[in-house]
C-alpha positions as CSV (number, residue, x, y, z in Angstrom):
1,X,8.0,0.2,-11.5
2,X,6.3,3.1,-10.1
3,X,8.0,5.4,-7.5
4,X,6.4,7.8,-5.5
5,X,8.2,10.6,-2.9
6,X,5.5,12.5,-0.3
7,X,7.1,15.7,-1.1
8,X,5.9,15.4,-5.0
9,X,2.9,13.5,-3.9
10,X,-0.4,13.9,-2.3
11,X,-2.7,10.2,-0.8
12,X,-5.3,11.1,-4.1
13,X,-1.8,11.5,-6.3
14,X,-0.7,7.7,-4.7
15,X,-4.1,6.5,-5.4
16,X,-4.3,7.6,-8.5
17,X,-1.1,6.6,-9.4
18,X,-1.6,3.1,-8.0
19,X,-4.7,2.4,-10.1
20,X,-3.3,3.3,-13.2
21,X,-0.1,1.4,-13.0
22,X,-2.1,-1.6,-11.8
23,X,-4.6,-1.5,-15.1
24,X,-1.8,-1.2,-17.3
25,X,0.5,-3.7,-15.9
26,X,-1.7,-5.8,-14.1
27,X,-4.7,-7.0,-15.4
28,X,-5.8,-9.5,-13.5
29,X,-5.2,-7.4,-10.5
30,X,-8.5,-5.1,-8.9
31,X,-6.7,-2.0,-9.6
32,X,-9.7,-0.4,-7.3
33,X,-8.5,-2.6,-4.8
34,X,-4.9,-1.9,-4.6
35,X,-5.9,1.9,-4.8
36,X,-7.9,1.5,-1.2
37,X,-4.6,-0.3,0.1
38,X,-2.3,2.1,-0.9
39,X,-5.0,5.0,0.5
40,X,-5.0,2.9,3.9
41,X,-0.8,2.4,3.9
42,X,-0.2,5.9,2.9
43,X,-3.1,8.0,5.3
44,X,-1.4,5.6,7.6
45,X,2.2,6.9,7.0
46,X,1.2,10.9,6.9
47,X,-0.9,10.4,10.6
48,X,1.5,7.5,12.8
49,X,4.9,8.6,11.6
50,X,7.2,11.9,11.2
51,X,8.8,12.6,8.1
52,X,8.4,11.6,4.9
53,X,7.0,7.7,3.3
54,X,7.7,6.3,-0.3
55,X,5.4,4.2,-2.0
56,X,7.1,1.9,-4.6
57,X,4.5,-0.4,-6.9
58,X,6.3,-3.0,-8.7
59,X,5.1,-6.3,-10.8
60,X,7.8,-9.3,-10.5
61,X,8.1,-12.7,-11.7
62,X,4.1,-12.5,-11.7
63,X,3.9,-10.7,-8.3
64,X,2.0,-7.3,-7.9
65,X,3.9,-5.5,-4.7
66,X,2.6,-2.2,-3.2
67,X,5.5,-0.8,-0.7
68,X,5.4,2.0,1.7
69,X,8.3,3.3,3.2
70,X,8.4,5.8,6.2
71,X,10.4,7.4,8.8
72,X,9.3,5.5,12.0
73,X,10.4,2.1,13.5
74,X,7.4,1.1,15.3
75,X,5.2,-1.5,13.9
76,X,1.5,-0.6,13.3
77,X,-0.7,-1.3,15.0
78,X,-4.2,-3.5,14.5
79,X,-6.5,-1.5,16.7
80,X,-10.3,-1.3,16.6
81,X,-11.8,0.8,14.4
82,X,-14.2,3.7,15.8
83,X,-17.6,4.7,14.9
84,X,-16.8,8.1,15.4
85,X,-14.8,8.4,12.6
86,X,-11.3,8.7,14.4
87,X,-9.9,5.5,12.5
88,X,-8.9,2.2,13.1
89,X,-9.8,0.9,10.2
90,X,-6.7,1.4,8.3
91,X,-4.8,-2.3,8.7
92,X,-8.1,-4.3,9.0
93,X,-8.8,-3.1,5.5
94,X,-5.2,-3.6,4.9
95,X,-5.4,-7.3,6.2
96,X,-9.0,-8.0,4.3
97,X,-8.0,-7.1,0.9
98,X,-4.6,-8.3,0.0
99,X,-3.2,-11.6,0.1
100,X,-0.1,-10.9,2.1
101,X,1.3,-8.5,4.3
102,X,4.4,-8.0,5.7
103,X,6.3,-5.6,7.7
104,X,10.1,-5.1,7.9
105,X,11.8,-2.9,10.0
106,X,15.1,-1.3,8.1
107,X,17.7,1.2,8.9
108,X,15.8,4.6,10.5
109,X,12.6,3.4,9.6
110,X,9.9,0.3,8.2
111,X,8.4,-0.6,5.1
112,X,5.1,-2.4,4.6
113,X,4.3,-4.4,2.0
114,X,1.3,-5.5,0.2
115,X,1.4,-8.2,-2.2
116,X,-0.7,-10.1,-4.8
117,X,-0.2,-13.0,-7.1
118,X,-0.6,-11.7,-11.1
119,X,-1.7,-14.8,-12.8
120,X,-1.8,-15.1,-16.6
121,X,-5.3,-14.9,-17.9
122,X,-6.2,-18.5,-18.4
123,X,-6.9,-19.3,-22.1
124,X,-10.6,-19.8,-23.1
């Protein structure tokens, strides 16, 4: 498992980090892929919420889990993205590149979670 506070931690550190663990633990998951979801979940945290976020990477019973955890209680939102550079992209690409999203509002804030399946490399 891979945990990862904003106050040690910068979006390149959470990508970085994200990639890494995902080569070494998951190989049959795009760790470039994860890397842009974590990027879009944490940017996300540091501009639509106050305080701190917590991104938690985990690989169980052959489930790869990204999970973001911040300080605010309102749900993101899917809005559309602008040509002029001021966002909206963020949960579209969220949304087109991992196989399940979810959202759960706990306690004083909500955590959003990315998932994808880790098959076993089939045998040749």
């Amino acid at each position: 498992m891979l945990s990862l506070h904003s106050d040690e931690a910068s979006v390149a550190d959470a990508r970085a980090l994200a990639v890494a663990y995902v080569a070494a633990h998951c190989p049959t998951v795009d760790a470039a892929t994860v890397g842009t979801v974590v990027t879009e979940l944490v940017v996300n945290a540091e501009r639509h919420t106050p305080g701190p976020w917590l991104l938690v990477i985990d690989r169980t019973g052959g489930v790869l889990s990204a999970e973001v955890r911040d300080a605010s209680r309102e749900l993101p939102g899917v809005r559309s993205g602008a040509l002029d550079g001021s966002g909206g992209w963020g949960m579209h690409l969220v949304h087109a590149l991992t196989p399940s999203v979810e959202v759960t509002v706990d306690g004083p804030g909500k955590t959003i979670s990315a998932r994808w399946p880790d098959l076993p490399a089939q045998a040749a």
